[in-house]
TORNUKE-535164 format. One record per residue (C-alpha): residue number from 1; z, y, x. Coordinates in nm, 3 decimals. Each point is the difference from the previous one (the first is absolute). Layout:
REM TORNUKE-535164
> NUM_Z_Y_X
...
END
This chain:
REM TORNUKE-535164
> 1_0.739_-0.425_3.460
> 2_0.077_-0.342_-0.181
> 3_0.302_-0.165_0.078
> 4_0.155_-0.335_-0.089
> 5_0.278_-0.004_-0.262
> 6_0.203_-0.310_-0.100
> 7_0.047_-0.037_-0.413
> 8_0.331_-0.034_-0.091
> 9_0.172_-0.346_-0.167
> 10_-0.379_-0.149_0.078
> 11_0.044_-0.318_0.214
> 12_-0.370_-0.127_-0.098
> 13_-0.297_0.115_-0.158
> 14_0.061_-0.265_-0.344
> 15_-0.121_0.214_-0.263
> 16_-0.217_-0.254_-0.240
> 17_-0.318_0.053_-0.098
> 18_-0.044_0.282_-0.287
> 19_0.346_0.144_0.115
> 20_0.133_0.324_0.154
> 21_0.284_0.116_0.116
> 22_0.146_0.417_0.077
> 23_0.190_-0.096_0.363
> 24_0.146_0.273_0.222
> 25_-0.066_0.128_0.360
> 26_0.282_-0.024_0.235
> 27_0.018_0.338_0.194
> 28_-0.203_0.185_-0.286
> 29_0.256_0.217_-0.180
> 30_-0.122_-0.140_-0.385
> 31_-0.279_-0.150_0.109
> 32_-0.178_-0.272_-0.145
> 33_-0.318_-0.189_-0.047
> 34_-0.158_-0.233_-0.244
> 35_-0.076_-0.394_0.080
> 36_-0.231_-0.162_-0.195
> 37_-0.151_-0.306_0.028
> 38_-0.391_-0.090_-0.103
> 39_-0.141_-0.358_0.074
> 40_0.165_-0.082_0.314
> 41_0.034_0.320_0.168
> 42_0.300_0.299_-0.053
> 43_-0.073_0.329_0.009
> 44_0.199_0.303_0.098
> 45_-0.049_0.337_-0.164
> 46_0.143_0.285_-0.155
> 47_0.308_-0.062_-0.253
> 48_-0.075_0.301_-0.269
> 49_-0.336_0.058_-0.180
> 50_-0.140_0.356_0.112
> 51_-0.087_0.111_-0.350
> 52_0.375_0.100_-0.123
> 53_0.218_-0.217_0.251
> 54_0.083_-0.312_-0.196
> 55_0.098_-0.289_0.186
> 56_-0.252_-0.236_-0.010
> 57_0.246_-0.300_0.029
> 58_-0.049_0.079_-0.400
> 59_-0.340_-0.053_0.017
> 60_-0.279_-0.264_-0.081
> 61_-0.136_-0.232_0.266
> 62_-0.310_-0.148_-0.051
> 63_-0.159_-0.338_0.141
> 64_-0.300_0.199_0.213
> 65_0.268_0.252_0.108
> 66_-0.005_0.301_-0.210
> 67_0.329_0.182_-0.056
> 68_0.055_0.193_-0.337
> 69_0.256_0.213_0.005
> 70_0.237_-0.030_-0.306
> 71_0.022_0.377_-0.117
> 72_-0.354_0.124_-0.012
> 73_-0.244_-0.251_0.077
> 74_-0.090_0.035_0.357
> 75_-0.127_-0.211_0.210
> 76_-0.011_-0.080_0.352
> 77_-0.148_-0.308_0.217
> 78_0.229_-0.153_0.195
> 79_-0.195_-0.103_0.280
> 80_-0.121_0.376_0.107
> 81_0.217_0.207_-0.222
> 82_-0.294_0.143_-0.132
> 83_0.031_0.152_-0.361
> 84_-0.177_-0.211_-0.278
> 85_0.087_0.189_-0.316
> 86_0.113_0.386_-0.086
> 87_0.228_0.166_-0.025
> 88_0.102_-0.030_0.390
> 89_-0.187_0.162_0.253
> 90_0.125_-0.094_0.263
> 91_0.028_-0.371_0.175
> 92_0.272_-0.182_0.102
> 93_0.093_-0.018_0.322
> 94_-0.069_-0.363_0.180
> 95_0.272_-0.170_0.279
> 96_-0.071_-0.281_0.218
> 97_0.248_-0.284_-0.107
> 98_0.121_-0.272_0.259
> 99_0.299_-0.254_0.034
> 100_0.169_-0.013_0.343
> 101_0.309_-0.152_0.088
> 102_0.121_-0.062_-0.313
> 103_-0.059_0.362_-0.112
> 104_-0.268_0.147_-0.201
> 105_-0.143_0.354_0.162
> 106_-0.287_0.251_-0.123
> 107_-0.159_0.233_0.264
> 108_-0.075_0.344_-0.141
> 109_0.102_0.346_0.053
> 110_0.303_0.142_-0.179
> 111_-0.106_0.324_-0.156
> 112_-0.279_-0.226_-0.134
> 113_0.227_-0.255_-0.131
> 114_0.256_0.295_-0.124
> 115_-0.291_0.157_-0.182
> 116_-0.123_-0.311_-0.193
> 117_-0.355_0.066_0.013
> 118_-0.269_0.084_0.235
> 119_-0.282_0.281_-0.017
> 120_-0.336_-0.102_-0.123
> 121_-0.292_-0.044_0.241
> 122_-0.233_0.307_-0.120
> 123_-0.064_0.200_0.317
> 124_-0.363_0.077_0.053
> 125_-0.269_0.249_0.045
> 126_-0.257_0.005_-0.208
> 127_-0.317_-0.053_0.097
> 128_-0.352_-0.215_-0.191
> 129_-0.210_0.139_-0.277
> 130_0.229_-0.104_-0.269
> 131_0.157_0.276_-0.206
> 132_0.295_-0.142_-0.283
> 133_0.076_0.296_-0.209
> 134_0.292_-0.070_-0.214
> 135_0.106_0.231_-0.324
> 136_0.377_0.038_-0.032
> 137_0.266_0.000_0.134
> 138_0.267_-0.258_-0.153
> 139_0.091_-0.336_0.038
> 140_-0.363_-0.157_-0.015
> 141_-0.148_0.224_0.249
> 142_0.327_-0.069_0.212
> 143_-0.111_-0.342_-0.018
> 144_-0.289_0.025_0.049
> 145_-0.067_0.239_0.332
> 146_0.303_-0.218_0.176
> 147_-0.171_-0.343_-0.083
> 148_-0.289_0.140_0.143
> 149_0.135_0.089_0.356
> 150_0.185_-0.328_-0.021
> 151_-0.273_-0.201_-0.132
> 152_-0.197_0.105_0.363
> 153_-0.213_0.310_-0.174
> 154_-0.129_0.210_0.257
> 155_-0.208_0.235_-0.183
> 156_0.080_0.360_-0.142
> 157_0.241_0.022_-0.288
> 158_0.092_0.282_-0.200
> 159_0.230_0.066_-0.273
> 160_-0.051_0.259_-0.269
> 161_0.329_0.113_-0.199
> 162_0.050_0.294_-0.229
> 163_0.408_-0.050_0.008
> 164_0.191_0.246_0.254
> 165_0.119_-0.306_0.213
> 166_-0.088_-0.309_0.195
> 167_0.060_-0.353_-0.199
> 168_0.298_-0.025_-0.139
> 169_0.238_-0.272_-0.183
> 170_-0.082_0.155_-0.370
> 171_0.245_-0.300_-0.131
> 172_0.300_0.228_0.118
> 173_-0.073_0.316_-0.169
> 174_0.042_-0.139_-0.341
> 175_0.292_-0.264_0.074
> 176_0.210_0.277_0.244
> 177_-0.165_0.342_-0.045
> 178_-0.057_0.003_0.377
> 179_-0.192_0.332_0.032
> 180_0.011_0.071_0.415
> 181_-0.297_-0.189_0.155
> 182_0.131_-0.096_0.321
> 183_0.225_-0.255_-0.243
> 184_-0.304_-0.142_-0.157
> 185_-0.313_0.007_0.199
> 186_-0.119_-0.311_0.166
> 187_-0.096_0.110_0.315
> 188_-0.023_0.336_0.221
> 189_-0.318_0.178_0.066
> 190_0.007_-0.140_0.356
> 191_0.004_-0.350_-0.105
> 192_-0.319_0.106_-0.171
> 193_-0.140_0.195_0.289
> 194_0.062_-0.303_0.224
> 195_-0.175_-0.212_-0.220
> 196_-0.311_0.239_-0.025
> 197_0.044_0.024_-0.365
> 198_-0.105_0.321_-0.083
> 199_0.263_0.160_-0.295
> 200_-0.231_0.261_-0.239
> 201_0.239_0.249_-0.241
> 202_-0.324_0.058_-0.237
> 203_-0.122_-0.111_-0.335
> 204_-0.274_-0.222_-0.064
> 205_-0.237_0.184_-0.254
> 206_-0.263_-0.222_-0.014
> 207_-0.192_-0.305_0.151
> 208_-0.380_-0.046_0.065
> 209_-0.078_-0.411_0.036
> 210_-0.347_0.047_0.099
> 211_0.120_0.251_0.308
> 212_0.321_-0.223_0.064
> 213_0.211_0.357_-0.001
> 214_0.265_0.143_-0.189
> 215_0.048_0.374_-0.022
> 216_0.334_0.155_0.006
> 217_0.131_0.308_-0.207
> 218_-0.002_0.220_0.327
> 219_-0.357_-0.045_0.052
> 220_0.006_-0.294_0.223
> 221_-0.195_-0.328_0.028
> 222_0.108_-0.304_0.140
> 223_-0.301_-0.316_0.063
> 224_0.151_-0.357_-0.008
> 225_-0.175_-0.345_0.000
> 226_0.327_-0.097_-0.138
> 227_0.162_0.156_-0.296
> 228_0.357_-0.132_-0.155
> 229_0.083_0.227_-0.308
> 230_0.373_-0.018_-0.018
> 231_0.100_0.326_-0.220
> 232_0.300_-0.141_-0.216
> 233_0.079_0.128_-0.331
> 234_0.083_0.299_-0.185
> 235_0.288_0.086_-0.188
> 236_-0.073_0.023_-0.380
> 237_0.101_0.341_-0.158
> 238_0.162_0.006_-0.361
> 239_-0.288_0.171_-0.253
> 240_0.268_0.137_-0.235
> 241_0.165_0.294_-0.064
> 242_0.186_0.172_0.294
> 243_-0.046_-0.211_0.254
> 244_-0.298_0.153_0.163
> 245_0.124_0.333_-0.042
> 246_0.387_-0.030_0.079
> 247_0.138_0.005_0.361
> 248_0.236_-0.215_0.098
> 249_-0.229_-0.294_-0.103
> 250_-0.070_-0.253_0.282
> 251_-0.293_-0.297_0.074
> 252_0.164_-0.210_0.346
> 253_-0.263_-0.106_0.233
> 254_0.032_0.226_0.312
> 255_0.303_0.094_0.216
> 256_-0.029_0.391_-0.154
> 257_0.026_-0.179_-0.363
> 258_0.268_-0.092_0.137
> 259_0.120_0.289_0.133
> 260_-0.028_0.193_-0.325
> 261_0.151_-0.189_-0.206
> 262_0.303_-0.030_0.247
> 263_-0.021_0.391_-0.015
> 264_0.055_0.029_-0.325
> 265_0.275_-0.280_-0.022
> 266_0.149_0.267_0.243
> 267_0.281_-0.132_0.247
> 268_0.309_0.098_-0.216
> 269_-0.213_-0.270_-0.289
> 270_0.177_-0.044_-0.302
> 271_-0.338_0.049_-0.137
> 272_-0.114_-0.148_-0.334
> 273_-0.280_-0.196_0.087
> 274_-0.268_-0.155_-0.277
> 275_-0.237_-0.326_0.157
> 276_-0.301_-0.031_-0.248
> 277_-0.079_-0.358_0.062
> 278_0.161_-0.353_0.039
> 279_-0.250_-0.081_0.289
> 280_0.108_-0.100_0.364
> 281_-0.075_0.316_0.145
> 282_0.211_0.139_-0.315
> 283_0.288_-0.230_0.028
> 284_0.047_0.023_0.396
> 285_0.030_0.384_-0.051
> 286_0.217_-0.034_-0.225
> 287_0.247_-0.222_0.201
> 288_-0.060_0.255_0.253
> 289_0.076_0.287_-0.142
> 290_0.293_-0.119_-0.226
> 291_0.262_0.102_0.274
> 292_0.174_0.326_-0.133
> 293_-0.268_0.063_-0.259
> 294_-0.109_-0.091_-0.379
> 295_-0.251_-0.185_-0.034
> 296_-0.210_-0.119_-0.318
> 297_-0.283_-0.227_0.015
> 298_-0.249_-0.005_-0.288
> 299_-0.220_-0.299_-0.056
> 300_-0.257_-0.156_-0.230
> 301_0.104_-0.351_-0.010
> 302_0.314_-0.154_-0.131
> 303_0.138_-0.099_0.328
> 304_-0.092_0.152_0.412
> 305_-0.333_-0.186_0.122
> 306_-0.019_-0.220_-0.326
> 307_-0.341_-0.046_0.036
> 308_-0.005_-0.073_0.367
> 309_0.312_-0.203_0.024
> 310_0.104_-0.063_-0.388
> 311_0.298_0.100_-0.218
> 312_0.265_-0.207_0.153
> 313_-0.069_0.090_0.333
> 314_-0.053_0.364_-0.095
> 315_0.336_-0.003_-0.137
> 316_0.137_-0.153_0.322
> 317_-0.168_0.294_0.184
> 318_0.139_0.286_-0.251
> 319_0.375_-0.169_-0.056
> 320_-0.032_0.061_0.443
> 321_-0.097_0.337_-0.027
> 322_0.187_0.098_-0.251
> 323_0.289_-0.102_0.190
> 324_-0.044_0.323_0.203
> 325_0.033_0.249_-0.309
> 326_-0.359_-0.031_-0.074
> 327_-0.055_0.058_-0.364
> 328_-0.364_-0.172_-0.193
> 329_-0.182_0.109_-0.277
> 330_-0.197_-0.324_-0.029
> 331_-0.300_-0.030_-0.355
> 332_-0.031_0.395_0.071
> 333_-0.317_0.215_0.038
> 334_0.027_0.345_0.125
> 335_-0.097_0.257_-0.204
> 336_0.019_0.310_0.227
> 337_0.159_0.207_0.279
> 338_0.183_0.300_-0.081
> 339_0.074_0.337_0.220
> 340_0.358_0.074_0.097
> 341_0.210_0.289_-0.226
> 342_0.059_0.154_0.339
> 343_-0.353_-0.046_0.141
> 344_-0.284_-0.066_-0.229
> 345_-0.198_-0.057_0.289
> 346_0.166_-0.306_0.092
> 347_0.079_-0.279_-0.152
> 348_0.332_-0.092_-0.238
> 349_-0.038_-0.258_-0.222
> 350_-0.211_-0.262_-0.077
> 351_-0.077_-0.100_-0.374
> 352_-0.040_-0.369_-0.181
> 353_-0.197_-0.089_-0.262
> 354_0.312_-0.078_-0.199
> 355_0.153_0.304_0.027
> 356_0.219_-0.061_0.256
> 357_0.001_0.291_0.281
> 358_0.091_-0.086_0.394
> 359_0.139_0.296_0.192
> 360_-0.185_0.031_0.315
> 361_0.020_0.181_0.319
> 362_-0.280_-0.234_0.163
> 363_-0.238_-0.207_-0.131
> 364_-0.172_-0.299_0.208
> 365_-0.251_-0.166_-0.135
> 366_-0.131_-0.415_0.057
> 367_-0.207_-0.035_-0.190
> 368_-0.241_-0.201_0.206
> 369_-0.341_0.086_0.245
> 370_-0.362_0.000_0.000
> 371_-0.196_-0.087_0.252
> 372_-0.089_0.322_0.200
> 373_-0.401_-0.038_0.045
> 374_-0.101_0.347_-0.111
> 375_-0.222_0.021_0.315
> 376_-0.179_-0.285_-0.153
> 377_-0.088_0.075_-0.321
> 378_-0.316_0.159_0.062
> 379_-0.095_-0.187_0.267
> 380_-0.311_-0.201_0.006
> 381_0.027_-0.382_0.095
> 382_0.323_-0.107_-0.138
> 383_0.049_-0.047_-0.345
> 384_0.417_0.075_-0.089
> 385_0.185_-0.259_-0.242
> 386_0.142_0.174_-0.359
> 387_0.349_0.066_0.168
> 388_-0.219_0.183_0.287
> 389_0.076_-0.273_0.253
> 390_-0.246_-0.156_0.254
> 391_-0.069_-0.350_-0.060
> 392_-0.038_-0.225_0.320
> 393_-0.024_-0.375_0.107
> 394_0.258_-0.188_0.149
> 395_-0.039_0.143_0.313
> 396_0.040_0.352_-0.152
> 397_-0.360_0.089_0.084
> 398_-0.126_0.180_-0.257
> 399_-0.254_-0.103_-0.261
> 400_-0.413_0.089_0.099
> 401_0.182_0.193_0.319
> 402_-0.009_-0.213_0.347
> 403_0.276_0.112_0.227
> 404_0.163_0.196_-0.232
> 405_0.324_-0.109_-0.140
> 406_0.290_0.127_-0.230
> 407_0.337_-0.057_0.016
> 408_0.344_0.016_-0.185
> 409_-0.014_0.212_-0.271
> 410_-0.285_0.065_-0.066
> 411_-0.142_-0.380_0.064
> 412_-0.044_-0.213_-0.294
> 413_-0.109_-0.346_0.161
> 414_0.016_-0.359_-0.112
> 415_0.307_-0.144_0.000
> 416_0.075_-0.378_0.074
> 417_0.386_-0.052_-0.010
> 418_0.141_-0.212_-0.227
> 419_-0.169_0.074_-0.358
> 420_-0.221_0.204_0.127
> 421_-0.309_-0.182_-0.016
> 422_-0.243_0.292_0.199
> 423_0.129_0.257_-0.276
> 424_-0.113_0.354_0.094
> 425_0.353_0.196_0.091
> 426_0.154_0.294_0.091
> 427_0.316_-0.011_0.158
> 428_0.205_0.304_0.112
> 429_0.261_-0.187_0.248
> 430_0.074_0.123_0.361
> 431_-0.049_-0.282_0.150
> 432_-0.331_-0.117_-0.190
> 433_-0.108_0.359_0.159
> 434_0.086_-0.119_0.360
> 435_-0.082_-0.371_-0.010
> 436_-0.395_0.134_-0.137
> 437_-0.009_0.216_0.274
> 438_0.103_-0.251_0.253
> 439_-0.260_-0.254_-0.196
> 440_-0.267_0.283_0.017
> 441_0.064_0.041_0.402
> 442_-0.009_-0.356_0.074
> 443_-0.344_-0.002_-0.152
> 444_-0.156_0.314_0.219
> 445_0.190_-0.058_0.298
> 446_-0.084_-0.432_-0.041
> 447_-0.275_-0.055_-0.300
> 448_-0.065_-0.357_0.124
> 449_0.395_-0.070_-0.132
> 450_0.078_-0.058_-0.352
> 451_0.283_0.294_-0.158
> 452_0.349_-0.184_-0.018
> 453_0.143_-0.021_-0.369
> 454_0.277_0.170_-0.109
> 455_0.202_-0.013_-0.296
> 456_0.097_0.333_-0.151
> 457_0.392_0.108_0.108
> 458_0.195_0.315_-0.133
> 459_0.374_0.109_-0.039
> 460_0.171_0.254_-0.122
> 461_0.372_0.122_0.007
> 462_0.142_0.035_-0.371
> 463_0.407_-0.029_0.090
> 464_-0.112_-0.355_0.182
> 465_-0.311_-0.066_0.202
> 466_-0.282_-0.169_-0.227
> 467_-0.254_-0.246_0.191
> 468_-0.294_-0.082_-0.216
> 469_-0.313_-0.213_0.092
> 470_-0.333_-0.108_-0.144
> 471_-0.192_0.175_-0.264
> 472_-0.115_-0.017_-0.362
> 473_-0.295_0.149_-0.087
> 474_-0.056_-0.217_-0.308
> 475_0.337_0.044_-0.107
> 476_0.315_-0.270_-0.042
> 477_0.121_-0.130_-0.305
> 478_0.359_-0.155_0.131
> 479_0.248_0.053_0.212
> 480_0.213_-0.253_0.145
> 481_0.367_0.195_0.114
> 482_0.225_-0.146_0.275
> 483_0.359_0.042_0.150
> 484_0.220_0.275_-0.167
> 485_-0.148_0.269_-0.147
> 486_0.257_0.175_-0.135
> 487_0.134_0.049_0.362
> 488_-0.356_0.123_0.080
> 489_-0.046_-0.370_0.221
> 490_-0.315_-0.066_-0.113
> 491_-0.336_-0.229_0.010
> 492_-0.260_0.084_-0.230
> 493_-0.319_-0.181_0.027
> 494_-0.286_0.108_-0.277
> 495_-0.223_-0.224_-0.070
> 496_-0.346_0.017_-0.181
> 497_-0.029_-0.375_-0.187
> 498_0.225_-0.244_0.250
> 499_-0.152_0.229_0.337
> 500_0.286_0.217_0.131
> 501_-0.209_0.309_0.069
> 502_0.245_0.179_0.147
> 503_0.360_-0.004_0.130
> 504_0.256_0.283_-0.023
> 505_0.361_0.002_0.129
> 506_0.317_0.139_0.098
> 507_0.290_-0.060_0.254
> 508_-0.193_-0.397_-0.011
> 509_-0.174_0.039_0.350
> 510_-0.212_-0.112_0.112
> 511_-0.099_-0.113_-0.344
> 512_-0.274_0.164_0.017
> 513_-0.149_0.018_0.320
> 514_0.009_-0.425_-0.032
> 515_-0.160_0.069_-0.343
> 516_-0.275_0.228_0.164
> 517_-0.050_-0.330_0.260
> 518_-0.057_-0.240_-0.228
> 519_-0.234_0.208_-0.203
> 520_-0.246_0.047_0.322
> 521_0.038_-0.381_-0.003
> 522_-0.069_-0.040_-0.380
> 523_0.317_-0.208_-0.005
> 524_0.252_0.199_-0.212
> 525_0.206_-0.158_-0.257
> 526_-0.145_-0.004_-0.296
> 527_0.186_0.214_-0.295
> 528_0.122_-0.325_-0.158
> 529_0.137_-0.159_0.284
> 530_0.187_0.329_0.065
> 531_0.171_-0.011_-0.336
> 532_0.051_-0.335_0.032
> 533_0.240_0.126_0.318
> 534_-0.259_-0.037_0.298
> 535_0.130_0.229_0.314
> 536_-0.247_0.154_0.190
> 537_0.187_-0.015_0.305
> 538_-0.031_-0.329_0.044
> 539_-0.368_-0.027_-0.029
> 540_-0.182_-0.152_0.285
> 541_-0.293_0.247_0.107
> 542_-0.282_-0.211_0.138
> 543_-0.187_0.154_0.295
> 544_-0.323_0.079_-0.206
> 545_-0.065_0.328_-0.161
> 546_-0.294_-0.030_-0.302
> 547_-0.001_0.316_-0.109
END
């Protein structure tokens, strides 16, 4: 039951307008709340972002009350708590606020203001003619089957997923080599039960568009009058020498990739341990696994990410690593794999092009995904993109196909961020994943209501936490570098002409979560004025959003 708690050191509520402030609860061992003032009214809610826990004191505060937090991008309204953008699932909690006295109190409960968050709304039994059938299992079919329940969606949904566990948070497997489930799924199969979301361990073989049914591997076939394709990537095998025939060489996408390859690392490690590629997936591996092992990473370019993020701030990124005993072979290209002397079944070495040879006791390989749409390629109706992606509208319905959409992945849909100009794109972030399946809910559950924008968000952990926002699908030609690199305290915006296209940074929050702001507003800096010394931080954000 709610009760009324007085905020410490808070005589009056005299925030400004645009401001917030973390203030304690008096009789709450550590607790605390979140003021922030919109307009003329303060709100009381939750003091940490339910994605990963960062204080949201940190964040970004906009002028129609929208809350980004500063490590990841999410985003919460302040007025209901509601979530606005992935990666959080959950909402913030919401206080009533009062002065009295000369005191400032909030009425809540305490295990609700202890726990910083609240439970979605998503209880229901199904009932109606509609049937949403949704294809995977990962973060865009997360997002999408909650946004439904929350969006009011009372019809059937089911969700079809070939891996051996409920949703999970795939971002930790490759940045901590989390391999138990409990640690990494997003919710229990109750929470799904409650909801009426039915949870299918099957493969989707193939889809009929004129039926509206797809049939599963088992023999099974589902009807829908809604269907949300949201089946991810696959890992990209090596087609060289040894590395299709060798054990002891890994692709990371599921928890039991994970679990073999931390099987063969072994727990006494000391294991020599080769990376073939300078990706993200590559280079948070190898951070992970650099603990009590040796680790080589082989890559293509002359620097980590250099075609992503360019050769200075690849070098930041592999200076980092490095740090941690990680050794690069950067200009490389892999020749083969090679058995072990003691085990020519597995593998022991792997060989360069110029001769030089890596010794080996596991090999894991990021080298990139395709989009998995096997089940589509003979199917009648849809008509896949080269890369074997589905192409879709900016509602992520899919092209000639009404009520079918595709998602993360697997989506390639007209982008309209900053330099983006409607270019047809393919983005493989988490959050992309999540926010398009949150979009794609919002237009079953409530067609009559445009899809919010969102502005693609990722991180990754490389010996410091990397934010990065915005997109470039027609590429950047310069990059504008702020703060002190060579302490890895870093700004870099990339800009295509004098548009900053997208925003990268490290230990500068919340650089970028501001940056992502003003690019919904189509008010960022532009590259020149950054290099001419403009801080993004103190940008006004007007209340419109034109993108």
């Amino acid at each position: 039951m709610a009760q009324e708690y007085k905020i410490k050191g808070l005589s009056a509520l005299d925030l400004k307008n645009g401001e917030k402030r973390e203030v304690e609860v008096e009789g709450i061992e550590n607790g605390k709340v979140l003021l922030a003032r919109v307009g003329s009214t303060t709100h009381a809610m939750s003091s940490n972002c339910t994605h990963y826990g960062a204080p949201l004191k940190l964040g970004v505060l906009t002028p129609e009350g929208r809350l980004t937090c500063a490590w990841h991008g999410a985003c919460f309204n302040v007025a209901t708590g509601d979530v606005e953008d992935a990666p959080a699932l959950d909402p913030l909690a919401k206080f009533e606020v009062y002065e009295r006295s000369g005191a400032v109190y909030i009425k809540g409960e305490e295990a609700t203001i202890k726990a910083s968050r609240r439970n979605p709304n998503v209880k229901c039994t199904a009932q109606g003619p509609e049937k949403v059938v949704v294809v995977g299992g990962g973060s865009g079919a997360m997002g999408a089957v909650q946004g439904l329940r929350e969006q009011g969606f009372k019809g059937e949904i089911t969700m079809i997923s070939k891996e051996p566990n409920l949703p999970i948070d795939r971002t930790k497997l490759s940045k901590a080599l989390i391999a138990d489930k409990s640690k990494v799924e997003w919710r229990s199969q109750e929470w799904f039960d409650s909801a009426s979301i039915a949870t299918v361990s099957d493969e989707v073989k193939s889809v009929d568009f004129k039926s509206k049914s797809v049939t599963t591997q088992s023999g099974k076939s589902y009807p829908y009058t809604k269907l949300i394709l949201a089946t991810g990537g696959t890992p990209k095998a090596l087609p060289l020498p040894g590395f299709k025939d060798l054990s002891n060489v890994f692709l990371l996408r599921t928890i039991p990739d994970v679990q073999a390859i931390l099987g063969a690392v072994g727990e006494k490690k000391g294991k020599n341990v080769v990376i073939i590629g300078s990706s993200f997936i590559g280079m948070e591996v190898a951070n992970a696994l650099s603990s009590d092992n040796t680790v080589n990473v082989v890559g293509m370019e002359s620097t980590p990410l250099e075609k992503v993020m360019g050769s200075e701030v690849g070098r930041i990124f592999q200076r980092l690593v490095s740090k941690s005993g990680v050794k690069f072979h950067m200009s490389a290209s892999v020749d083969s794999a090679k058995p072990a002397e003691d085990d020519p079944s597995r593998v022991g070495s792997v060989s360069l092009k110029d001769g030089t040879s890596i010794p080996a006791d596991l090999v894991v390989l990021g080298v990139g995904v395709t989009p998995a749409t096997e089940y589509l390629q003979e199917t009648s109706g849809i008509q896949l993109e080269k890369d074997g992606s589905v192409r879709t509208n900016e509602s992520f319905e899919v092209e000639g196909q009404a009520g079918v959409y595709a998602i993360g992945d697997i989506a390639t849909y007209p982008y309209h961020g900053p330099g983006g100009n409607g270019t047809l794109t393919r983005i493989e972030h988490w959050n992309v994943a999540q926010n398009a399946g949150r979009c794609v809910a919002a237009s079953i559950a409530k067609p009559q209501v445009a899809p919010k924008a969102f502005i693609p968000v990722f991180w990754s952990a490389m010996g410091s936490q990397l934010r990065y926002c915005g997109n470039t699908p027609n590429g950047w030609d310069e990059l504008v570098l702020q703060g002190q690199p060579d302490e890895a305290k870093f700004a870099a915006f990339y800009g295509k002409g004098d548009t900053v296209v997208a925003v990268a940074s490290m230990q500068m929050d919340p650089v970028m979560s501001k940056s992502a702001e003003l690019m919904r507003r189509k008010k960022m800096p532009s590259l020149s004025e950054l290099r001419s010394g403009k801080n993004v931080l103190e940008v006004g954000l007007p209340s419109e959003v034109k993108i």
